[in-house]
C-alpha positions as CSV (number, residue, x, y, z in Angstrom):
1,X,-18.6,-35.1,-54.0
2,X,-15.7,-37.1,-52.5
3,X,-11.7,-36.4,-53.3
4,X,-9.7,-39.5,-52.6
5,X,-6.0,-39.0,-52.6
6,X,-4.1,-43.1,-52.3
7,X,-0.9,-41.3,-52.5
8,X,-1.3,-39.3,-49.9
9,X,2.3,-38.4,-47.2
10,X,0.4,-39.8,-44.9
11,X,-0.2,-43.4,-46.2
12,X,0.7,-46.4,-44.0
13,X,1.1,-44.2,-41.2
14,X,0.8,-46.3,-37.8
15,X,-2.6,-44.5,-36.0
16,X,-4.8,-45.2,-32.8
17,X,-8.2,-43.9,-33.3
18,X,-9.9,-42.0,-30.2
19,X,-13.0,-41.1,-31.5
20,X,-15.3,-38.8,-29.1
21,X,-17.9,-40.7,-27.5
22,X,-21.5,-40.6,-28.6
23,X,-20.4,-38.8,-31.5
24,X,-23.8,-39.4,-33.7
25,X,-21.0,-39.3,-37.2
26,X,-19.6,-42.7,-35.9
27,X,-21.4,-46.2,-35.7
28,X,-20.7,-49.0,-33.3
29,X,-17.4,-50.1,-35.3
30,X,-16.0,-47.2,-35.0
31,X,-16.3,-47.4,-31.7
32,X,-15.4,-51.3,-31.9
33,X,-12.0,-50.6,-33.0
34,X,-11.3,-47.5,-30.9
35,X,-8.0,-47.9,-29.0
36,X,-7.0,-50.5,-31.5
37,X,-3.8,-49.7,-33.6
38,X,-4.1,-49.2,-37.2
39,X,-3.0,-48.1,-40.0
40,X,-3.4,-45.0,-42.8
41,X,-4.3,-46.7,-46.4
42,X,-5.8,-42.9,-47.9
43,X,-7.2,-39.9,-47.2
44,X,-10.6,-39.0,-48.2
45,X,-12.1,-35.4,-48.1
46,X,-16.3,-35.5,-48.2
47,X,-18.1,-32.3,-47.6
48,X,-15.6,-30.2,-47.0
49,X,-14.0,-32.6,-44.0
50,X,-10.9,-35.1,-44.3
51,X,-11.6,-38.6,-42.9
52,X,-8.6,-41.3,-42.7
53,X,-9.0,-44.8,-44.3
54,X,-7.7,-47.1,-41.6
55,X,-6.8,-50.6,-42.2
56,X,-6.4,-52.6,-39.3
57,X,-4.0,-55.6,-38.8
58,X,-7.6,-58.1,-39.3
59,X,-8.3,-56.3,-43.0
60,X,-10.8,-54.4,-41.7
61,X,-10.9,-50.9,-42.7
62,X,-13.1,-48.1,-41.2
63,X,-13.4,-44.5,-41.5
64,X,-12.0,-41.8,-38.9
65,X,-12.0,-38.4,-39.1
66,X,-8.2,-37.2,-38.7
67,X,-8.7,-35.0,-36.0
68,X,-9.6,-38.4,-34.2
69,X,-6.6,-39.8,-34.4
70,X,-3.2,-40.3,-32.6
71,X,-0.5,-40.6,-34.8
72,X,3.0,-42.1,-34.2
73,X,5.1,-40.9,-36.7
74,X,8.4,-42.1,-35.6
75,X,6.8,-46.3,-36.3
76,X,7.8,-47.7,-39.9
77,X,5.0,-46.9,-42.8
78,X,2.9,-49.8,-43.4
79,X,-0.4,-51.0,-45.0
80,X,-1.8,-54.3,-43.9
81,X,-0.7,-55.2,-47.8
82,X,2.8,-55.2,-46.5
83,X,2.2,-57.9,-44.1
84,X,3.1,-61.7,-45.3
């Protein structure tokens, strides 16, 4: 069972995922868009773990859990929907 939450206080939060390597929970676009900046669209909780919708400035969103992820909380709060 998954808990999403759109609203969530971090929403459009600007992130940089740093995902361990060889981490067998990640695939090759996670690792793809490692180091890339993104940014927070929701939060989802599955099994018991959070994991961070990201949407990145090409519409592409992938999955990070939050621990893997550097925040920057002092950039303005964003979604690639704000974008022209």
């Amino acid at each position: 069972m998954s808990e999403h939450r759109h609203q969530t206080p971090l929403r459009g939060t600007k992130v940089t995922p740093r995902p361990a390597p060889a981490n067998p929970e990640y695939r090759e676009v996670n690792y793809t868009y490692a180091g890339r900046e993104g940014h927070i669209h929701e939060v989802v909780t599955i099994g018991g773990r959070q994991l961070a919708k990201v949407g990145f400035d090409d519409r592409k969103i992938v999955y990070y859990f939050l621990d893997d992820l550097e925040t920057d909380e002092t950039a303005a709060k964003r979604t690639f929907h704000d974008l022209p």
